[in-house]
C-alpha positions, 0 to 999 in steps of 0.5 A, a space after each residue: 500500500 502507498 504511503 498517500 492510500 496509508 493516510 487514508 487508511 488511517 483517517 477512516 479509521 479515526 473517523 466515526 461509523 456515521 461518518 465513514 458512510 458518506 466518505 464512502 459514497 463520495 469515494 463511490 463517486 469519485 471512482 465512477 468519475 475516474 473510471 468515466 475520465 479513462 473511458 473519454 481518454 480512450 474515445 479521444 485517442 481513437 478520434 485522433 487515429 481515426 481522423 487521418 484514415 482517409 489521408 491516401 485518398 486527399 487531393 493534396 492541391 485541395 487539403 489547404 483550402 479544406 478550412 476554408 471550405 467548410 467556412 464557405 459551406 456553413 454561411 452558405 447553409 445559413 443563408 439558405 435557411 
């Protein structure tokens, strides 16, 4: 056990029952966020490898004009609508 999980250990054990009840839930939460944060972690590195699957298909004259693009493409479907 680390040195920090020890500290813990030994507040909860310094603490009332009644109390270590609501220690525990947000400790429940706190690992339900952490184990949600590793899952986010894990989706944004797939996007990031995803992104460049298309590659060997870009027209490399158009790639520096693709930000421009889709500028253009959203004024013009706001115009429309």
């Amino acid at each position: 056990m680390t040195k920090i999980k020890e500290q813990a250990v030994e507040i909860l054990l310094e603490l009332p029952d009644n109390k270590v009840v609501t220690v525990i839930e947000i400790l429940k939460g706190l690992q339900a966020l952490c184990n949600q944060s590793e899952k986010w972690a894990e989706k944004t590195e797939t996007a990031a490898n995803v992104m460049g699957i298309f590659n060997k298909y870009a027209n490399l004259n158009l790639v520096p004009q693709e930000k421009e693009a889709w500028g253009k493409v959203v004024k013009e479907k706001h115009a429309v609508h």
